[in-house]
C-alpha positions as CSV (number, residue, x, y, z in Angstrom):
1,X,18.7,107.1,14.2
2,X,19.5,104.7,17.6
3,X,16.0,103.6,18.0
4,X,15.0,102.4,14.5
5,X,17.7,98.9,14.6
6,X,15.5,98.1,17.8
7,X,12.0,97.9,16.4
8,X,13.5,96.0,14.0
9,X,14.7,93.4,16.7
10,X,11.3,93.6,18.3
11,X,9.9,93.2,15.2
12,X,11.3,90.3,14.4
13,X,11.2,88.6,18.1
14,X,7.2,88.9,17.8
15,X,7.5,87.2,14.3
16,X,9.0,83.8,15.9
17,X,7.1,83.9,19.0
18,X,3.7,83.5,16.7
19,X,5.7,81.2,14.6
20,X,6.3,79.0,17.8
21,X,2.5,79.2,19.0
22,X,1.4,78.1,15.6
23,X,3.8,75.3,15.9
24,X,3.0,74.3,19.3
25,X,-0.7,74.5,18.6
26,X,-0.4,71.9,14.9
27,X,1.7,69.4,17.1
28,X,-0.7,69.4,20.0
29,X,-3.4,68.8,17.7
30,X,-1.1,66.2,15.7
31,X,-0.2,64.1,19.2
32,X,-3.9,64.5,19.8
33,X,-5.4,63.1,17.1
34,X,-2.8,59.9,17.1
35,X,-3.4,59.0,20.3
36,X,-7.3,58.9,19.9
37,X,-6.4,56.4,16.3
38,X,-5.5,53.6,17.9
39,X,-8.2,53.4,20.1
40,X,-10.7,54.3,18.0
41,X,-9.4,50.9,15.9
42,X,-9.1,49.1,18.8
43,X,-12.7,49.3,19.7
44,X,-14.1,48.6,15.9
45,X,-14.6,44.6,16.0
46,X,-12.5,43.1,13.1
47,X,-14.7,40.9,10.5
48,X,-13.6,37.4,9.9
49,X,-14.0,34.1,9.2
50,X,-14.7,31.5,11.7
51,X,-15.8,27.5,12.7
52,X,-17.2,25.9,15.4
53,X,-15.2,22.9,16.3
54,X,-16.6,19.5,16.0
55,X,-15.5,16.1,16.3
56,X,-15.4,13.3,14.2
57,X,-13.7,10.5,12.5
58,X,-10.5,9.8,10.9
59,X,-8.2,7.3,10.3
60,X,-4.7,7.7,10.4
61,X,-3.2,6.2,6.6
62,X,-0.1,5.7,5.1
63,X,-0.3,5.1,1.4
64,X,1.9,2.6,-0.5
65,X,2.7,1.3,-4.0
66,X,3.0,-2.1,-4.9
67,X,2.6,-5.0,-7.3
68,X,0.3,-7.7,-8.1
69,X,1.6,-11.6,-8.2
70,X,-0.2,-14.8,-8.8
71,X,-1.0,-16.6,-5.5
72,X,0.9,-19.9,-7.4
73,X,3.5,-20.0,-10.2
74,X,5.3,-22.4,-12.4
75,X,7.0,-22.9,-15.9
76,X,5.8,-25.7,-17.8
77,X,9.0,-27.7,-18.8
78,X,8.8,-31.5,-19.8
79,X,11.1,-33.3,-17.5
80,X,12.5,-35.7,-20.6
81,X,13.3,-35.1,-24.1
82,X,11.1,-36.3,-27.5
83,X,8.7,-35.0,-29.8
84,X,5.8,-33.6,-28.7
85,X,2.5,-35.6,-30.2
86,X,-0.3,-33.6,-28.7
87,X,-1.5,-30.5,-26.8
88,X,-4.7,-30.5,-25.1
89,X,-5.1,-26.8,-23.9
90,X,-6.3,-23.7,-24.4
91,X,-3.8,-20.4,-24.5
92,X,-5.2,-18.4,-21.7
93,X,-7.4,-20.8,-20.8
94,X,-8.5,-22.3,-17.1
95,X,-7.0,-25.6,-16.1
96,X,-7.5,-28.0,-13.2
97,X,-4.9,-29.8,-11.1
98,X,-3.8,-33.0,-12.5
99,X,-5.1,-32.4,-16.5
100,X,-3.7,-33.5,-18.9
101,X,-1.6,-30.4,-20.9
102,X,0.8,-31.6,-23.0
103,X,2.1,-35.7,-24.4
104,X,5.6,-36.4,-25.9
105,X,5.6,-39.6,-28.0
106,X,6.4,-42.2,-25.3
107,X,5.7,-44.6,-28.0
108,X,9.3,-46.3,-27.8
109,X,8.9,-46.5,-23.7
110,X,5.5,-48.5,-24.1
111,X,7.0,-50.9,-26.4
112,X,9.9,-51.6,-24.0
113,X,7.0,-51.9,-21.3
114,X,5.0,-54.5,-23.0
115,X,7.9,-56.5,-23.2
116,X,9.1,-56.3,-19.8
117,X,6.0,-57.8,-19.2
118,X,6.0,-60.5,-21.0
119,X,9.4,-61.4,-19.1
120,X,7.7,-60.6,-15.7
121,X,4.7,-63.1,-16.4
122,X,7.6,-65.7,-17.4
123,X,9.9,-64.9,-13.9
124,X,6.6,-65.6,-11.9
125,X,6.0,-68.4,-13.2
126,X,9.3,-69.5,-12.5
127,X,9.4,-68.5,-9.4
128,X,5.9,-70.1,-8.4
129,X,7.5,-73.1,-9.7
130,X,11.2,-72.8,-8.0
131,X,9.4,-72.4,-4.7
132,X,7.4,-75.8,-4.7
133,X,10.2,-77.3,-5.4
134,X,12.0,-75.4,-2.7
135,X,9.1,-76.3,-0.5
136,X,10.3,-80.0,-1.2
137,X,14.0,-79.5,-0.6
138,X,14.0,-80.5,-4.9
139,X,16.4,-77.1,-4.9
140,X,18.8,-75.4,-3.0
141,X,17.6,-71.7,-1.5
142,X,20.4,-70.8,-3.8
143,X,18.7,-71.8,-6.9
144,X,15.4,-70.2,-5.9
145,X,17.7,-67.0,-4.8
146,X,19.0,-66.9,-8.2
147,X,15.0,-66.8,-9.9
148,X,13.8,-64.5,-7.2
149,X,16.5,-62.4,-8.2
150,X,15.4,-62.8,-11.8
151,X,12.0,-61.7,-11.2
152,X,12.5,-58.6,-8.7
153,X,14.7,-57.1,-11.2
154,X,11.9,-57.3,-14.1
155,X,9.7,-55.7,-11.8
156,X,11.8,-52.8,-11.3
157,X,12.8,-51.9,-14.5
158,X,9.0,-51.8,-15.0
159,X,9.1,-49.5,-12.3
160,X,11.5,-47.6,-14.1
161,X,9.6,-47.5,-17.3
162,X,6.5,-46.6,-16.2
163,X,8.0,-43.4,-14.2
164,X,9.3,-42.8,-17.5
165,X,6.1,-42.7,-19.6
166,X,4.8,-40.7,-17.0
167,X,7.2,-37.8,-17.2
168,X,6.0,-37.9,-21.2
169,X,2.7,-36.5,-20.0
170,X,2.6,-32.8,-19.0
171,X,0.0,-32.0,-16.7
172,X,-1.3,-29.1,-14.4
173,X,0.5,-28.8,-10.8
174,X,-2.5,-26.7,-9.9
175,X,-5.6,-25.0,-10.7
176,X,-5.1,-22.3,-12.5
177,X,-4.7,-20.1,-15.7
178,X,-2.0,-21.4,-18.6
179,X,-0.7,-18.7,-20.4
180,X,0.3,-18.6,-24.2
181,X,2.3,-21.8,-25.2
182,X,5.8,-21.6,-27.0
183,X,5.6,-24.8,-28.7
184,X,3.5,-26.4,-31.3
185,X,2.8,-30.3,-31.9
186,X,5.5,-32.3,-34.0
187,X,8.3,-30.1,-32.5
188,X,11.3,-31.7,-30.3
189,X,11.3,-30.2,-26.5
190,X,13.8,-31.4,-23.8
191,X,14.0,-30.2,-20.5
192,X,15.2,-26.9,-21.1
193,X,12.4,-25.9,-23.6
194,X,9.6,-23.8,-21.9
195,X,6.3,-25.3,-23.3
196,X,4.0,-22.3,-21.0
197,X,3.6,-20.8,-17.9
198,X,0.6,-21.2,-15.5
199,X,-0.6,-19.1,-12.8
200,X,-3.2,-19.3,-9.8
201,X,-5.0,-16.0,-9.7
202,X,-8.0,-17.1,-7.4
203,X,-6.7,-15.6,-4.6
204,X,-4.2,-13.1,-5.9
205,X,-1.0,-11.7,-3.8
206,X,-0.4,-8.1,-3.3
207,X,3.2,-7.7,-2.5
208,X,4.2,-3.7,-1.1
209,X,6.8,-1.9,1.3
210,X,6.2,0.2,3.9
211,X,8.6,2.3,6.1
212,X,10.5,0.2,8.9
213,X,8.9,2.8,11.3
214,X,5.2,1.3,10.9
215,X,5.9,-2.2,10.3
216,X,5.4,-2.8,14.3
217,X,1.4,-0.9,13.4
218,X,1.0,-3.8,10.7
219,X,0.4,-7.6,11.9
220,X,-0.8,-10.8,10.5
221,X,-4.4,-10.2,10.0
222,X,-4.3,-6.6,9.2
223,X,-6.6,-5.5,6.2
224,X,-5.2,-3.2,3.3
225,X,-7.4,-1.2,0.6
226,X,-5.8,-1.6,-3.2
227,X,-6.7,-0.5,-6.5
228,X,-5.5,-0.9,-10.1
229,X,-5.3,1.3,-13.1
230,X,-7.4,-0.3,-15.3
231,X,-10.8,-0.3,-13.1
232,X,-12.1,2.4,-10.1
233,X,-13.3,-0.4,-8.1
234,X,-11.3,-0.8,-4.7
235,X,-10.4,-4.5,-3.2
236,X,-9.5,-5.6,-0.2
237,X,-6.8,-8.1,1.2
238,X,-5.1,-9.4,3.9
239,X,-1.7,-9.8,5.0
240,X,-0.4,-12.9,5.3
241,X,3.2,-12.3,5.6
242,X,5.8,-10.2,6.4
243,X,9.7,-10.1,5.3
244,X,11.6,-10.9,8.4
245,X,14.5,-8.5,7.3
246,X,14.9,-4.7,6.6
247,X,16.0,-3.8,3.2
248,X,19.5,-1.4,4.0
249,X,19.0,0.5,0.6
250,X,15.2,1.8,1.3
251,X,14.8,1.1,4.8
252,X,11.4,-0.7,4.0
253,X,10.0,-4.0,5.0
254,X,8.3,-6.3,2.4
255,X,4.5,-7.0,3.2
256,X,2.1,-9.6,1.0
257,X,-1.4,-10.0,1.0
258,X,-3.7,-12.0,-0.5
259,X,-7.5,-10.6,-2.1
260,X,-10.0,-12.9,-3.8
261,X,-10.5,-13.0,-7.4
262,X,-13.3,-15.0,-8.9
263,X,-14.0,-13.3,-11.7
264,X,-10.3,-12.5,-12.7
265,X,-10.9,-9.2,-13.0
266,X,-6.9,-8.4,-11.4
267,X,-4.0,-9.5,-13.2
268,X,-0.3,-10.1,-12.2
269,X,2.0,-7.5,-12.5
270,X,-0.9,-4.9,-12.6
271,X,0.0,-1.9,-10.6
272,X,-1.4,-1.4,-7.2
273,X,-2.0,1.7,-5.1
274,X,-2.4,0.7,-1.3
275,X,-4.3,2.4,1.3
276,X,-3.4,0.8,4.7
277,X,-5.5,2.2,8.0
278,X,-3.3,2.0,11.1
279,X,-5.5,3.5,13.9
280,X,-9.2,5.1,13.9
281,X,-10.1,7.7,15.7
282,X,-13.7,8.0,16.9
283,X,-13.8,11.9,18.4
284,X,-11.0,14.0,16.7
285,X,-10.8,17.2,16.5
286,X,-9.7,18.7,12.8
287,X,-8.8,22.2,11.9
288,X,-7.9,23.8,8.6
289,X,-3.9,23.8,8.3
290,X,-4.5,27.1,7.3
291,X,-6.1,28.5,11.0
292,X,-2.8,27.4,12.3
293,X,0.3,29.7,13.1
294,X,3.6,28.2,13.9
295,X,6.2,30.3,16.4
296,X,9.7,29.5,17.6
297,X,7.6,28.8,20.9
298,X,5.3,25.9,18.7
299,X,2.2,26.2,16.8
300,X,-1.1,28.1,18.3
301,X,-4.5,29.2,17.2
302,X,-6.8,31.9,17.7
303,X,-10.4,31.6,19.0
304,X,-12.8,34.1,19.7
305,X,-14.0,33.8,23.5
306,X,-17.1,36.7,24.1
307,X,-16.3,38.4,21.3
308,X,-12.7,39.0,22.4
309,X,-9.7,37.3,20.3
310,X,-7.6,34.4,22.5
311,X,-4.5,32.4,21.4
312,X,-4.6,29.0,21.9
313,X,-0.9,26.9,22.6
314,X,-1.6,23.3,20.3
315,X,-0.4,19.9,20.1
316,X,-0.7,18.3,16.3
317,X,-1.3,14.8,15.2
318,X,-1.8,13.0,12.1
319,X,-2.7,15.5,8.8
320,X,-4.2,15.1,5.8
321,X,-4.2,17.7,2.8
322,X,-6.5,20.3,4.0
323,X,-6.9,19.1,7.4
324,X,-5.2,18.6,10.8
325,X,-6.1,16.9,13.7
326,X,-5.4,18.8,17.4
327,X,-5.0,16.4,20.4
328,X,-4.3,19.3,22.9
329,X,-5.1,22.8,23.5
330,X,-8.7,22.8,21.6
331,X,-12.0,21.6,22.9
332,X,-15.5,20.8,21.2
333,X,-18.1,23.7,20.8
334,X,-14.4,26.3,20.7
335,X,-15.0,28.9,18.2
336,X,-12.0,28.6,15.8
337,X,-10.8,31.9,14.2
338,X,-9.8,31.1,10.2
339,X,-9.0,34.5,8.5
340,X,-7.1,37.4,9.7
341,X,-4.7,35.8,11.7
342,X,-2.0,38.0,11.0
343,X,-3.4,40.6,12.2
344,X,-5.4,39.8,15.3
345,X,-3.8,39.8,19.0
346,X,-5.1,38.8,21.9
347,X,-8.4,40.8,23.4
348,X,-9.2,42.6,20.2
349,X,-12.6,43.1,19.4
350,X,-13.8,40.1,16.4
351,X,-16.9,39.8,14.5
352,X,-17.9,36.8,12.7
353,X,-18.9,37.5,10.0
354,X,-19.8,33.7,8.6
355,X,-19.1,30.8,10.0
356,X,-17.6,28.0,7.7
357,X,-19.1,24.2,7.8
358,X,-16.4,21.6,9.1
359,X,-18.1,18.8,6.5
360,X,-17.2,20.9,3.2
361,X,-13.2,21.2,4.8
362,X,-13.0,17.2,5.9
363,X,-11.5,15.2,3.3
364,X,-10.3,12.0,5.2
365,X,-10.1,10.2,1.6
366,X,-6.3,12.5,0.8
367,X,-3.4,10.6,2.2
368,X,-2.1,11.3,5.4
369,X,1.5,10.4,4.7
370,X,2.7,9.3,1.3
371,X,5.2,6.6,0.7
């Protein structure tokens, strides 16, 4: 009756030393089966996506709104008062400097004229005659003073008069286009009454603003890409001048430029996108924005060197869209890695799998900055 408590003890003592073996045994095979994982994974090369670096050309833009303006531009307004008596133009038609527009009766002024000269041809007789007598001491120079007098005022209300008559005839300032007329013949006009407008479109200004940061990149000279809503041809102009002042509200400087026209294809006030190239450069080397990873430390890339991933430390310039260009860290013939990055580190195993054509990622037509 003492013994039978004990085999029970032994009993169960055997029962939790197998227990432990068979424990023992499943965690040794457990610790040896994850430390064989990661090196198994290590060694399998990971597929992905790669490019061979290139270089090639781009030009560093900034793009711009702006307006179109008539190189020259006046309102037609008669510089006297009277009934207008005939019209000789066009609306929307092309006029040359010094035509003839536009005649308010100066019918009146003429008639005064043509009497004035009647009294002028009088005077100089008078005065022809007041001097030979002069010339014989018949007269004082008093009395010859007196009809010299006579005849110098006739001749400058003639002046007058003709000035006058003149200011009756509207004509062009310039060559250009005359818009639509707001008056019609037999109606009264003074000089506050806008007859038309005229503008010079052959060259035409393109007036824009462009951050006060890039004004020093844009000079005199400096040629500028435009286009217009209404057609999918691109111009070109050149700038002409520059607004010596900052504007405090926008921070932008005012830029014009002026573009041929002979065909009159642009119109004033048509909006204008502008493309303005600030540098070229020759040999740049361009990388998907996408191959790029940025740290706390700065931005870095991967490449695969004999097979074997390596991060590269960069330096970024200009961008466009899809593209950026690298001015330190990368060289030509580099092997850039595109996919995976999230999960590659330095010295694992890569396989590229296809390698992607720089030409189908370059866009250098997509704005680099936008204003």
């Amino acid at each position: 009756m003492k013994r039978k408590p004990f085999l029970i003890q032994r009993s169960s003592f055997t029962y939790v030393l197998l227990l432990l073996a068979v424990l023992l045994q499943a965690c040794s095979k457990a610790e040896k089966k994850s430390s064989e994982s990661p090196n198994s994974t290590a060694n399998a090369a990971m597929p992905v996506e790669g490019m061979v670096i290139k270089t090639s050309e781009i030009d560093d833009k900034i793009y711009a709104t702006g307006t179109l303006l008539p190189n020259e531009e006046v309102e037609l307004r008669p510089e006297t008062s009277g009934r207008i008596v005939g019209i000789y133009f066009e609306e929307g038609s092309r006029v040359s400097k010094g035509q003839l527009l536009a005649r308010i009766d100066n019918s009146e002024l003429n008639a005064q004229l043509k009497k004035l000269k009647v009294q002028e041809k009088l005077a100089q007789s008078e005065e022809a005659r007041q001097q030979k007598l002069l010339d014989i001491e018949a007269i004082s120079q008093g009395e010859y003073d007196v009809t010299l007098n006579q005849l110098n005022t006739i001749e400058a209300e003639i002046d007058l008069l003709e000035t006058q008559i003149r200011k009756t005839n509207i004509v062009s300032p310039f060559s250009g286009v005359v818009s639509l007329r707001n008056v019609s013949e037999g109606g009264y006009v003074s000089p506050t009454t806008l007859i038309a407008s005229m503008q010079q479109i052959d060259p035409i200004k393109v007036e824009f603003s462009v951050p006060e940061r890039y004004i020093s990149e844009i000079k005199e000279g400096t040629v500028v890409n435009f286009s217009v809503t209404n057609t999918n041809e691109t111009y070109q102009a050149k700038v002409y001048a520059i607004d010596s002042k900052i504007d405090i509200n926008t921070r932008t400087v005012r830029v014009r430029a002026r573009s041929s026209n002979p065909d009159n294809a642009l119109r004033p006030g048509a909006f204008a996108r502008i493309e303005i190239i600030l540098k070229t450069f020759e040999d740049a080397i361009l990388v998907p924005s996408e191959a790029i990873l940025t740290e706390l430390e700065g931005q870095k890339v991967f490449i695969s060197k004999n097979g074997k991933a390596a991060s590269k430390r960069i330096k970024t310039g200009i961008r466009n869209e899809n593209m950026v260009q690298i001015i330190e860290g990368l060289t030509p013939s580099d092997t850039l890695v595109l996919t995976g990055l999230m999960s590659i580190q330095d010295g694992r195993s890569l396989e590229i799998k296809t390698l992607r054509d720089e030409a189908s990622e370059l866009n250098v037509d997509e704005p680099n900055i936008s204003l």
